[in-house]
C-alpha positions in Angstrom: 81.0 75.6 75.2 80.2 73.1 72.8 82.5 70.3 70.8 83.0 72.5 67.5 83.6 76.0 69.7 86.1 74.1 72.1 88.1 73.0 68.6 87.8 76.7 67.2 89.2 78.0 70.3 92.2 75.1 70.8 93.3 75.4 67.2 93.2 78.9 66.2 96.5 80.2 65.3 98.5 77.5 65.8 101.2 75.8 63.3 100.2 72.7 63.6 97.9 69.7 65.2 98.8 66.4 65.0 96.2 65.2 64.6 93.2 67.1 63.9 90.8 64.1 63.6 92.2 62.9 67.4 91.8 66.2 68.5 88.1 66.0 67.7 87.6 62.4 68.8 89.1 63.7 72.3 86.1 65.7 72.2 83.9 64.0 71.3 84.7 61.4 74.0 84.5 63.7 76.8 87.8 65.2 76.7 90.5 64.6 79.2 94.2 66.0 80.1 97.1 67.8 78.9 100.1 69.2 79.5 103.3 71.7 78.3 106.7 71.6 80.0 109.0 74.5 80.1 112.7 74.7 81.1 112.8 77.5 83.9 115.8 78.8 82.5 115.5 83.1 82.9 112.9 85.9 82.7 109.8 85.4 80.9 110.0 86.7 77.7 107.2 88.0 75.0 107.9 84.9 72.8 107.0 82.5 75.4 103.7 84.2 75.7 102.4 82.4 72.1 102.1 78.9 74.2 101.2 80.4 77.4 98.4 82.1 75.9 97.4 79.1 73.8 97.7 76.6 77.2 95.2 79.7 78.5 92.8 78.6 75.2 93.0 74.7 76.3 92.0 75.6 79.8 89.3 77.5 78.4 88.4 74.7 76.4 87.9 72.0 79.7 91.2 70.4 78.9 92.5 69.6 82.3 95.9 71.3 81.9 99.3 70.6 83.5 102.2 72.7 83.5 105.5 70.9 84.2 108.2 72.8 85.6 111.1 70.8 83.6 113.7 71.6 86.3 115.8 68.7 86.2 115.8 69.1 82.5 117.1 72.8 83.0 119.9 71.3 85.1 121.0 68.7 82.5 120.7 71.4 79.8 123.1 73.7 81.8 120.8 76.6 82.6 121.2 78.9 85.5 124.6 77.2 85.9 122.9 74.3 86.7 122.1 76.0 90.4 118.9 73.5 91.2 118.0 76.3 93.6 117.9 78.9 90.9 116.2 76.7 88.1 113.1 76.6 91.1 113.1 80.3 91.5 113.0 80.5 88.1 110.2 78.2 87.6 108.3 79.6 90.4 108.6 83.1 88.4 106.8 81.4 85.4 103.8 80.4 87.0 103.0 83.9 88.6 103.6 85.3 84.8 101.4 81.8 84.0 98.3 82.9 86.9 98.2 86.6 85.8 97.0 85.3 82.6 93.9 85.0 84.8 93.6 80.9 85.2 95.0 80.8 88.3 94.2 77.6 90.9 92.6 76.1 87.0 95.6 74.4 86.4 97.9 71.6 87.9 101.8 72.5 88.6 103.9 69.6 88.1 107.6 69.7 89.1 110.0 67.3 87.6 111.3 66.3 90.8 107.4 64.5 91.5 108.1 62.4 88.6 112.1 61.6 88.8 111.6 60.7 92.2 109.3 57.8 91.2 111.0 54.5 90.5 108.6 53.7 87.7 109.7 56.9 85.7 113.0 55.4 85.1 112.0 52.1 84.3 110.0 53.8 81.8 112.6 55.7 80.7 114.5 52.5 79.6 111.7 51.1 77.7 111.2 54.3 76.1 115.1 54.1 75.3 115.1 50.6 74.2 112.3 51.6 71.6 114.3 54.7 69.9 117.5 54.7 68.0 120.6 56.9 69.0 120.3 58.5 65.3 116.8 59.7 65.9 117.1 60.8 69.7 120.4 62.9 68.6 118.0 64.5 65.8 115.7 65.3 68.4 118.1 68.0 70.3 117.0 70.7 69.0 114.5 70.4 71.9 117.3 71.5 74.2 118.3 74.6 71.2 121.2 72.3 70.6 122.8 70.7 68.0 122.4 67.0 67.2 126.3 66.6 67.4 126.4 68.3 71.1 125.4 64.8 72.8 128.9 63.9 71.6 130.3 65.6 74.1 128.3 65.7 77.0 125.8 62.0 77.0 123.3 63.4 79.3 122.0 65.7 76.8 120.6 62.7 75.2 118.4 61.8 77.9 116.8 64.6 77.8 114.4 63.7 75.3 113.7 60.3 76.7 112.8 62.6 79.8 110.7 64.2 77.7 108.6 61.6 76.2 108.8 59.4 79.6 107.1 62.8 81.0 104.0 62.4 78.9 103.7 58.6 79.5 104.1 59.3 83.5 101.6 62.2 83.5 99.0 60.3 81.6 97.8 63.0 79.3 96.5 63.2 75.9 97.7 66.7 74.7 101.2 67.8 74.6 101.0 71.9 74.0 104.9 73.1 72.8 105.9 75.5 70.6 107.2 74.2 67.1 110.7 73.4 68.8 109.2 70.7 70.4 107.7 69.3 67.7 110.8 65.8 67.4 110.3 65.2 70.7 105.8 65.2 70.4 106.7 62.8 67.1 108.9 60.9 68.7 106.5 59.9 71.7 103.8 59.2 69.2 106.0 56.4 67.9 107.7 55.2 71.0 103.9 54.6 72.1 103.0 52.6 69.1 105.7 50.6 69.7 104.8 49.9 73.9 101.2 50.1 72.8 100.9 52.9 74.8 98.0 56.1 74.1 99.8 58.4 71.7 99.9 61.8 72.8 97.9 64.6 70.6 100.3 67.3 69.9 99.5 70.7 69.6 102.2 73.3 68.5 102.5 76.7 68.3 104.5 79.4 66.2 107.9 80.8 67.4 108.6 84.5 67.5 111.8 85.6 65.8 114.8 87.1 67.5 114.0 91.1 67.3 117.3 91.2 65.1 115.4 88.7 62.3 117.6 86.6 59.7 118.6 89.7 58.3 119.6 89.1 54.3 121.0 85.5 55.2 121.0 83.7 52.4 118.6 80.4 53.2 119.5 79.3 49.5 120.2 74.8 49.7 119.7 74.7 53.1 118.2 71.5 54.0 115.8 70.6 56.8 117.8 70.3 59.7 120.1 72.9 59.0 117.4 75.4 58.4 115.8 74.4 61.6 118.8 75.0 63.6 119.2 78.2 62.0 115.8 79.1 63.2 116.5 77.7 66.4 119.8 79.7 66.8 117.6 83.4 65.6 114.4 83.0 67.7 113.5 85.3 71.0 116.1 83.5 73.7 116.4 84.5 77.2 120.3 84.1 77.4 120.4 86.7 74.2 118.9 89.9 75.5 118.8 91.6 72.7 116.8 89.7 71.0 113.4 89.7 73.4 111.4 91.7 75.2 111.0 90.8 79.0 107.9 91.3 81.0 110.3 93.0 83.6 111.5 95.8 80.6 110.7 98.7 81.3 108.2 100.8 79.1 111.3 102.5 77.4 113.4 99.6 76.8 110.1 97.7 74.8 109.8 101.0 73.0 113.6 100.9 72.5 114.1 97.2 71.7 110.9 97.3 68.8 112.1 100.5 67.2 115.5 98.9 66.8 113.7 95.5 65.4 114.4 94.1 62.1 111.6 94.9 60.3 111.8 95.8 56.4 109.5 97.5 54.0 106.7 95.1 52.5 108.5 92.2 54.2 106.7 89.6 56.2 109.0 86.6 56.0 111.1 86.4 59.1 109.7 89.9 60.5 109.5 89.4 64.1 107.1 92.6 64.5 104.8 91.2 62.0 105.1 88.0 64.3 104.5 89.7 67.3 101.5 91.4 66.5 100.1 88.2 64.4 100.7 86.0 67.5 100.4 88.2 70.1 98.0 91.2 69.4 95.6 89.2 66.7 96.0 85.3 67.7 93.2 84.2 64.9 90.7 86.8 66.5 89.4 89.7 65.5 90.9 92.6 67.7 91.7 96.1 66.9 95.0 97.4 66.3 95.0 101.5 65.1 98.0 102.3 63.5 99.0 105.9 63.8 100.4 107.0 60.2 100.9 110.6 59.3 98.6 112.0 57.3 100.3 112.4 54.2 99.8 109.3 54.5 96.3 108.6 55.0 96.0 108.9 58.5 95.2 106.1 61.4 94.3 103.0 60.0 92.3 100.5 62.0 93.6 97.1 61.7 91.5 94.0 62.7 92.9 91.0 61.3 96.1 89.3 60.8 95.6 89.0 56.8 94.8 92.5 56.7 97.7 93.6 58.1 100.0 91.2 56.2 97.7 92.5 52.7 98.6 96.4 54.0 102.4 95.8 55.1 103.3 93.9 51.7 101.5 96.9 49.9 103.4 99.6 51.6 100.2 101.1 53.0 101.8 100.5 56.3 105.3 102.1 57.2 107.9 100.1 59.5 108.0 102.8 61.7 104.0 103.6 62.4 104.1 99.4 62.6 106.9 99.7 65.4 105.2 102.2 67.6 101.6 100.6 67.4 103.4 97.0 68.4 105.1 98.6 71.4 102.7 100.7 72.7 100.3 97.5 72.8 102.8 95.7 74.5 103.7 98.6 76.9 100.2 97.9 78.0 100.1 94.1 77.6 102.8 93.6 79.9 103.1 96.7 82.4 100.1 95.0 84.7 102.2 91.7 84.8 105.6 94.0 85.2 103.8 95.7 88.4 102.5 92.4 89.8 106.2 90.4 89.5 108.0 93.9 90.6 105.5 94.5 93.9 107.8 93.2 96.1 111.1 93.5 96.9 112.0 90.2 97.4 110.6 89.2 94.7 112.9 91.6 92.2 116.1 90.8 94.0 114.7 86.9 92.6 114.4 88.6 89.0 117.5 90.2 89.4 119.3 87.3 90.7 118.1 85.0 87.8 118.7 87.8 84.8 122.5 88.1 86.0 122.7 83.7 86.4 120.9 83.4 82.5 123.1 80.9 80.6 122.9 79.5 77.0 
Protein backbone atom coordinates (compact mmCIF):
# COMPACT_ATOMS: atom_id res chain seq x y z
CA UNK A 1 0.00 0.00 0.00
CA UNK A 2 1.46 3.15 -0.74
CA UNK A 3 1.81 6.63 1.26
CA UNK A 4 -1.33 8.38 -0.38
CA UNK A 5 -3.64 4.86 -0.14
CA UNK A 6 -2.46 4.40 3.58
CA UNK A 7 -3.90 8.27 4.23
CA UNK A 8 -7.12 7.45 2.18
CA UNK A 9 -7.74 4.45 4.22
CA UNK A 10 -6.77 6.11 7.91
CA UNK A 11 -8.87 9.22 7.20
CA UNK A 12 -11.91 8.28 5.61
CA UNK A 13 -14.91 8.97 7.56
CA UNK A 14 -13.55 10.40 10.35
CA UNK A 15 -14.50 13.87 12.22
CA UNK A 16 -11.42 14.99 12.53
CA UNK A 17 -7.30 14.74 12.24
CA UNK A 18 -5.20 16.75 14.04
CA UNK A 19 -3.13 17.21 12.17
CA UNK A 20 -3.45 16.21 8.66
CA UNK A 21 0.04 17.52 7.53
CA UNK A 22 1.60 15.20 10.66
CA UNK A 23 -0.36 12.49 9.64
CA UNK A 24 1.33 12.56 6.25
CA UNK A 25 4.81 13.37 7.43
CA UNK A 26 4.34 10.11 9.76
CA UNK A 27 4.26 8.54 6.49
CA UNK A 28 6.25 9.72 4.83
CA UNK A 29 8.97 9.00 7.51
CA UNK A 30 8.24 5.39 7.69
CA UNK A 31 5.42 5.42 9.93
CA UNK A 32 5.51 4.15 13.42
CA UNK A 33 2.86 3.40 16.45
CA UNK A 34 -0.40 4.02 17.84
CA UNK A 35 -2.76 3.43 20.15
CA UNK A 36 -6.74 3.86 21.50
CA UNK A 37 -7.74 3.06 25.10
CA UNK A 38 -11.19 2.05 26.16
CA UNK A 39 -12.74 1.87 29.63
CA UNK A 40 -13.99 -1.98 29.91
CA UNK A 41 -16.96 -0.84 31.42
CA UNK A 42 -20.07 -3.37 29.87
CA UNK A 43 -21.08 -5.25 26.67
CA UNK A 44 -19.82 -4.11 23.46
CA UNK A 45 -22.13 -1.94 21.90
CA UNK A 46 -22.82 -0.95 17.97
CA UNK A 47 -21.43 2.58 18.74
CA UNK A 48 -18.15 1.49 19.81
CA UNK A 49 -17.75 -0.34 16.56
CA UNK A 50 -17.01 3.33 14.60
CA UNK A 51 -13.32 3.32 16.38
CA UNK A 52 -12.90 -0.24 16.39
CA UNK A 53 -13.47 -0.46 12.88
CA UNK A 54 -11.35 2.64 12.17
CA UNK A 55 -8.31 1.08 14.68
CA UNK A 56 -9.00 -2.00 11.99
CA UNK A 57 -8.19 0.82 8.96
CA UNK A 58 -4.79 1.89 10.93
CA UNK A 59 -3.73 -1.63 11.26
CA UNK A 60 -4.44 -2.00 7.78
CA UNK A 61 -2.49 0.90 7.12
CA UNK A 62 1.02 -0.58 8.94
CA UNK A 63 0.43 1.58 11.93
CA UNK A 64 1.63 -0.60 14.70
CA UNK A 65 -1.49 -0.46 16.81
CA UNK A 66 -2.01 -0.74 20.67
CA UNK A 67 -5.11 -1.22 22.35
CA UNK A 68 -5.05 -0.30 26.07
CA UNK A 69 -7.41 -1.84 28.28
CA UNK A 70 -7.97 1.37 30.59
CA UNK A 71 -8.90 -0.81 33.67
CA UNK A 72 -7.66 1.24 36.34
CA UNK A 73 -9.29 4.13 34.75
CA UNK A 74 -12.73 2.10 34.78
CA UNK A 75 -12.08 1.62 38.50
CA UNK A 76 -11.55 5.37 39.20
CA UNK A 77 -14.51 6.14 36.98
CA UNK A 78 -16.81 3.78 39.03
CA UNK A 79 -17.70 1.20 36.48
CA UNK A 80 -18.65 -2.29 37.19
CA UNK A 81 -18.77 -1.11 40.89
CA UNK A 82 -15.38 -0.59 40.69
CA UNK A 83 -14.99 -4.75 40.99
CA UNK A 84 -11.12 -4.78 39.42
CA UNK A 85 -11.99 -8.42 38.67
CA UNK A 86 -15.03 -7.44 36.63
CA UNK A 87 -13.48 -4.40 34.82
CA UNK A 88 -10.77 -7.47 33.46
CA UNK A 89 -13.54 -9.67 32.37
CA UNK A 90 -14.89 -6.97 30.83
CA UNK A 91 -11.84 -5.89 28.95
CA UNK A 92 -11.03 -9.35 28.05
CA UNK A 93 -14.69 -9.39 26.33
CA UNK A 94 -13.58 -6.39 24.05
CA UNK A 95 -10.73 -7.77 22.58
CA UNK A 96 -12.52 -11.06 21.35
CA UNK A 97 -15.33 -8.49 19.79
CA UNK A 98 -11.76 -6.46 18.83
CA UNK A 99 -10.00 -10.12 16.98
CA UNK A 100 -13.33 -11.02 15.25
CA UNK A 101 -12.79 -8.00 13.32
CA UNK A 102 -10.22 -10.30 11.73
CA UNK A 103 -6.74 -8.58 13.01
CA UNK A 104 -6.23 -10.89 15.52
CA UNK A 105 -2.33 -11.53 16.96
CA UNK A 106 -1.81 -7.80 14.46
CA UNK A 107 -2.14 -5.81 17.40
CA UNK A 108 -0.59 -5.22 20.91
CA UNK A 109 -2.85 -5.47 24.15
CA UNK A 110 -1.81 -3.17 26.78
CA UNK A 111 -3.34 -3.35 30.29
CA UNK A 112 -3.13 -0.37 32.48
CA UNK A 113 -1.87 -2.29 35.17
CA UNK A 114 1.71 -2.70 32.82
CA UNK A 115 2.03 0.93 32.94
CA UNK A 116 0.74 1.89 36.65
CA UNK A 117 2.97 -0.56 37.97
CA UNK A 118 6.00 1.35 36.64
CA UNK A 119 7.53 3.95 38.80
CA UNK A 120 8.29 6.25 35.93
CA UNK A 121 4.48 6.46 34.93
CA UNK A 122 3.77 8.39 38.04
CA UNK A 123 6.63 10.54 37.94
CA UNK A 124 5.39 11.38 34.69
CA UNK A 125 2.17 11.86 35.82
CA UNK A 126 3.38 14.74 38.05
CA UNK A 127 5.15 16.52 35.32
CA UNK A 128 2.32 16.09 33.23
CA UNK A 129 0.29 17.63 36.24
CA UNK A 130 2.62 20.37 36.94
CA UNK A 131 2.24 21.52 33.26
CA UNK A 132 -1.78 21.75 33.17
CA UNK A 133 -4.08 23.98 35.11
CA UNK A 134 -6.98 22.64 37.44
CA UNK A 135 -9.46 24.76 35.07
CA UNK A 136 -8.43 22.99 31.97
CA UNK A 137 -8.10 19.34 33.44
CA UNK A 138 -11.71 19.81 35.03
CA UNK A 139 -12.89 20.84 31.28
CA UNK A 140 -11.43 17.85 30.11
CA UNK A 141 -14.05 15.29 32.05
CA UNK A 142 -16.12 14.83 29.65
CA UNK A 143 -13.60 12.08 28.83
CA UNK A 144 -14.96 10.15 31.76
CA UNK A 145 -19.00 11.22 30.36
CA UNK A 146 -18.85 13.48 33.37
CA UNK A 147 -19.37 16.83 34.15
CA UNK A 148 -16.54 19.28 34.76
CA UNK A 149 -18.06 20.14 38.31
CA UNK A 150 -18.02 16.17 39.34
CA UNK A 151 -14.18 16.33 40.35
CA UNK A 152 -15.63 18.52 43.17
CA UNK A 153 -16.71 15.79 44.77
CA UNK A 154 -14.78 12.95 44.25
CA UNK A 155 -10.59 14.31 43.37
CA UNK A 156 -9.67 11.21 41.74
CA UNK A 157 -11.76 11.88 38.81
CA UNK A 158 -9.33 14.43 37.95
CA UNK A 159 -6.52 12.21 37.47
CA UNK A 160 -7.98 10.55 35.19
CA UNK A 161 -7.00 12.66 32.45
CA UNK A 162 -3.48 13.08 33.54
CA UNK A 163 -3.73 9.13 33.26
CA UNK A 164 -4.69 9.63 30.09
CA UNK A 165 -2.22 11.78 28.60
CA UNK A 166 0.73 10.10 30.87
CA UNK A 167 -0.60 6.87 28.88
CA UNK A 168 0.44 8.21 25.53
CA UNK A 169 3.86 9.60 26.76
CA UNK A 170 4.53 5.95 28.47
CA UNK A 171 3.43 4.01 25.40
CA UNK A 172 5.53 5.98 23.11
CA UNK A 173 3.22 6.32 20.22
CA UNK A 174 2.47 8.79 17.63
CA UNK A 175 -1.39 8.29 16.99
CA UNK A 176 -4.01 8.43 19.53
CA UNK A 177 -7.36 6.85 17.75
CA UNK A 178 -10.69 8.01 20.15
CA UNK A 179 -13.91 8.83 19.28
CA UNK A 180 -14.74 12.69 19.37
CA UNK A 181 -15.23 12.41 23.35
CA UNK A 182 -11.77 12.11 23.62
CA UNK A 183 -10.86 14.80 21.75
CA UNK A 184 -9.78 17.45 25.41
CA UNK A 185 -7.85 14.83 26.56
CA UNK A 186 -5.74 14.28 22.63
CA UNK A 187 -5.49 18.42 22.82
CA UNK A 188 -4.49 18.44 26.00
CA UNK A 189 -1.46 16.01 25.49
CA UNK A 190 -0.45 17.92 22.47
CA UNK A 191 0.23 20.83 24.74
CA UNK A 192 1.51 19.23 27.84
CA UNK A 193 4.11 17.88 25.28
CA UNK A 194 5.11 21.24 24.02
CA UNK A 195 5.58 22.27 27.16
CA UNK A 196 8.07 18.92 28.36
CA UNK A 197 9.32 19.02 24.84
CA UNK A 198 7.99 15.92 24.46
CA UNK A 199 6.59 14.22 20.59
CA UNK A 200 3.04 15.42 20.32
CA UNK A 201 0.72 12.82 19.77
CA UNK A 202 -1.28 12.82 16.18
CA UNK A 203 -4.88 12.52 16.99
CA UNK A 204 -7.33 10.83 15.11
CA UNK A 205 -11.05 10.97 16.12
CA UNK A 206 -14.05 9.45 15.09
CA UNK A 207 -17.83 10.22 14.99
CA UNK A 208 -20.22 9.15 17.87
CA UNK A 209 -23.47 7.40 17.27
CA UNK A 210 -26.48 8.88 18.89
CA UNK A 211 -28.54 7.30 21.60
CA UNK A 212 -31.34 5.27 19.54
CA UNK A 213 -33.85 7.69 21.47
CA UNK A 214 -31.98 10.89 19.50
CA UNK A 215 -32.35 14.64 20.97
CA UNK A 216 -35.83 14.37 20.20
CA UNK A 217 -37.30 18.30 19.67
CA UNK A 218 -34.79 19.61 22.42
CA UNK A 219 -34.42 22.88 21.93
CA UNK A 220 -30.29 23.41 21.32
CA UNK A 221 -31.23 27.22 20.92
CA UNK A 222 -28.01 29.54 23.17
CA UNK A 223 -26.41 26.60 24.16
CA UNK A 224 -22.82 27.21 24.30
CA UNK A 225 -19.91 24.89 23.69
CA UNK A 226 -19.64 23.00 26.68
CA UNK A 227 -23.02 22.68 27.50
CA UNK A 228 -23.89 21.38 24.09
CA UNK A 229 -21.16 18.85 24.38
CA UNK A 230 -22.40 17.51 27.54
CA UNK A 231 -25.71 17.30 26.08
CA UNK A 232 -24.30 15.19 23.44
CA UNK A 233 -22.35 13.38 25.87
CA UNK A 234 -25.39 12.60 28.08
CA UNK A 235 -27.66 11.30 24.57
CA UNK A 236 -25.04 9.18 22.81
CA UNK A 237 -25.18 5.01 22.56
CA UNK A 238 -24.11 4.18 26.53
CA UNK A 239 -23.73 0.84 27.87
CA UNK A 240 -25.27 1.64 31.35
CA UNK A 241 -28.55 2.94 29.27
CA UNK A 242 -29.85 0.00 27.40
CA UNK A 243 -32.14 1.42 25.61
CA UNK A 244 -30.25 3.43 23.89
CA UNK A 245 -27.74 0.71 22.03
CA UNK A 246 -27.71 -2.23 20.33
CA UNK A 247 -25.42 -4.97 21.85
CA UNK A 248 -23.51 -7.56 19.92
CA UNK A 249 -25.10 -10.05 22.45
CA UNK A 250 -29.02 -8.83 21.30
CA UNK A 251 -30.64 -11.03 19.85
CA UNK A 252 -31.84 -10.71 16.15
CA UNK A 253 -35.40 -9.54 17.55
CA UNK A 254 -34.32 -7.17 20.01
CA UNK A 255 -31.96 -5.24 17.08
CA UNK A 256 -35.04 -5.44 15.00
CA UNK A 257 -37.03 -4.18 17.97
CA UNK A 258 -34.64 -1.50 19.34
CA UNK A 259 -34.21 0.23 15.44
CA UNK A 260 -37.90 0.17 14.70
CA UNK A 261 -38.50 1.98 17.99
CA UNK A 262 -35.39 4.51 17.05
CA UNK A 263 -35.88 8.13 16.76
CA UNK A 264 -35.75 8.69 13.39
CA UNK A 265 -37.99 11.50 11.66
CA UNK A 266 -39.10 12.13 8.11
CA UNK A 267 -36.38 14.17 5.96
CA UNK A 268 -34.33 14.56 9.17
CA UNK A 269 -30.64 13.85 9.30
CA UNK A 270 -29.48 15.95 12.21
CA UNK A 271 -29.23 13.97 15.37
CA UNK A 272 -30.82 10.69 13.58
CA UNK A 273 -29.02 7.92 15.01
CA UNK A 274 -30.21 5.44 12.09
CA UNK A 275 -28.84 7.79 9.55
CA UNK A 276 -25.67 7.57 11.84
CA UNK A 277 -25.57 4.02 11.94
CA UNK A 278 -25.75 3.30 8.55
CA UNK A 279 -23.35 6.36 7.56
CA UNK A 280 -20.72 5.07 10.06
CA UNK A 281 -21.38 1.63 10.15
CA UNK A 282 -22.88 0.27 6.81
CA UNK A 283 -21.01 3.03 4.37
CA UNK A 284 -17.84 4.30 6.36
CA UNK A 285 -16.55 6.61 3.29
CA UNK A 286 -16.87 3.48 0.95
CA UNK A 287 -18.83 2.53 -1.55
CA UNK A 288 -21.07 -0.40 -0.37
CA UNK A 289 -24.49 -1.39 -1.20
CA UNK A 290 -27.37 -0.96 0.90
CA UNK A 291 -31.06 -1.99 -0.93
CA UNK A 292 -33.77 -0.47 0.68
CA UNK A 293 -36.96 -2.40 0.37
CA UNK A 294 -39.90 0.35 -0.30
CA UNK A 295 -43.27 -0.64 -1.45
CA UNK A 296 -44.02 -0.13 -4.69
CA UNK A 297 -46.27 2.64 -4.65
CA UNK A 298 -43.43 3.82 -3.82
CA UNK A 299 -41.03 3.03 -6.45
CA UNK A 300 -39.84 -0.11 -5.31
CA UNK A 301 -36.17 -1.29 -3.89
CA UNK A 302 -33.77 1.38 -4.22
CA UNK A 303 -30.07 0.51 -4.20
CA UNK A 304 -28.16 2.86 -2.05
CA UNK A 305 -24.27 3.11 -2.40
CA UNK A 306 -23.17 6.12 -0.73
CA UNK A 307 -23.57 7.98 2.33
CA UNK A 308 -24.52 11.45 0.31
CA UNK A 309 -26.92 9.57 -1.55
CA UNK A 310 -28.70 8.37 1.13
CA UNK A 311 -28.62 11.66 3.09
CA UNK A 312 -29.85 13.50 -0.72
CA UNK A 313 -32.86 10.64 -0.70
CA UNK A 314 -33.91 10.76 3.11
CA UNK A 315 -34.06 14.74 3.11
CA UNK A 316 -36.17 14.36 -0.07
CA UNK A 317 -38.60 11.91 1.30
CA UNK A 318 -37.74 9.38 -1.33
CA UNK A 319 -36.86 7.21 1.48
CA UNK A 320 -39.44 6.30 4.32
CA UNK A 321 -38.30 5.96 8.15
CA UNK A 322 -39.76 2.76 8.22
CA UNK A 323 -38.10 0.97 4.84
CA UNK A 324 -34.78 2.93 6.39
CA UNK A 325 -35.45 1.02 9.86
CA UNK A 326 -35.69 -2.46 8.43
CA UNK A 327 -32.78 -2.22 5.86
CA UNK A 328 -30.46 -0.85 8.99
CA UNK A 329 -31.43 -3.74 11.17
CA UNK A 330 -31.49 -6.43 8.90
CA UNK A 331 -27.72 -5.36 7.96
CA UNK A 332 -26.90 -5.36 11.48
CA UNK A 333 -28.69 -8.69 12.19
CA UNK A 334 -26.09 -9.89 9.93
CA UNK A 335 -23.12 -7.70 10.96
CA UNK A 336 -23.28 -8.79 14.36
CA UNK A 337 -25.00 -12.40 14.56
CA UNK A 338 -21.24 -14.08 13.61
CA UNK A 339 -19.70 -12.05 16.50
CA UNK A 340 -23.01 -12.87 18.75
CA UNK A 341 -22.29 -16.82 17.91
CA UNK A 342 -18.51 -16.57 18.56
CA UNK A 343 -18.93 -14.53 22.21
CA UNK A 344 -22.09 -16.87 23.04
CA UNK A 345 -20.21 -20.41 22.07
CA UNK A 346 -19.49 -21.19 25.34
CA UNK A 347 -21.01 -21.29 28.36
CA UNK A 348 -18.70 -19.91 30.40
CA UNK A 349 -18.17 -17.34 28.45
CA UNK A 350 -22.12 -16.11 28.61
CA UNK A 351 -22.43 -16.54 32.31
CA UNK A 352 -19.14 -13.62 31.89
CA UNK A 353 -21.70 -11.52 29.59
CA UNK A 354 -24.26 -12.10 31.81
CA UNK A 355 -22.41 -11.40 34.85
CA UNK A 356 -21.05 -7.95 33.45
CA UNK A 357 -24.66 -6.72 31.77
CA UNK A 358 -26.36 -7.21 35.45
CA UNK A 359 -22.79 -5.17 37.18
CA UNK A 360 -23.17 -2.14 34.19
CA UNK A 361 -22.97 1.14 36.11
CA UNK A 362 -23.04 4.76 34.94
Amino acid sequence: MDIESRIRLVVKDVAEVVTIEELRNFFETGGGSGYLGFEPSGIFHVGWFVWALKFKDLVEAGVRMNLLAATWHAWVNDKLGGDMSLIKTAAKHVVTVIDSLGIEGRYRVVYAEDLVNNPNYWATLLKVAKSASLARVKRALTILGRRADEGESDFSKLIYPLMQVTDIFELGVDVALGGTDQRKAHMLQRDVAEKLKKRKVIAIHTPLIPSLQGLGRMDLTGLNEEALEELMMEHKMSKSKPESAIFVTDTDETIKDKVLKAYCPPRIVEGNPVIEIAKHIIFRGDEKKLTIDRPQKFGGPIDVWTQEELIKLYVNGAIHPLDLKNAVANYLINFIKPIRDKLLSSREYKEMIEIITLSVTR
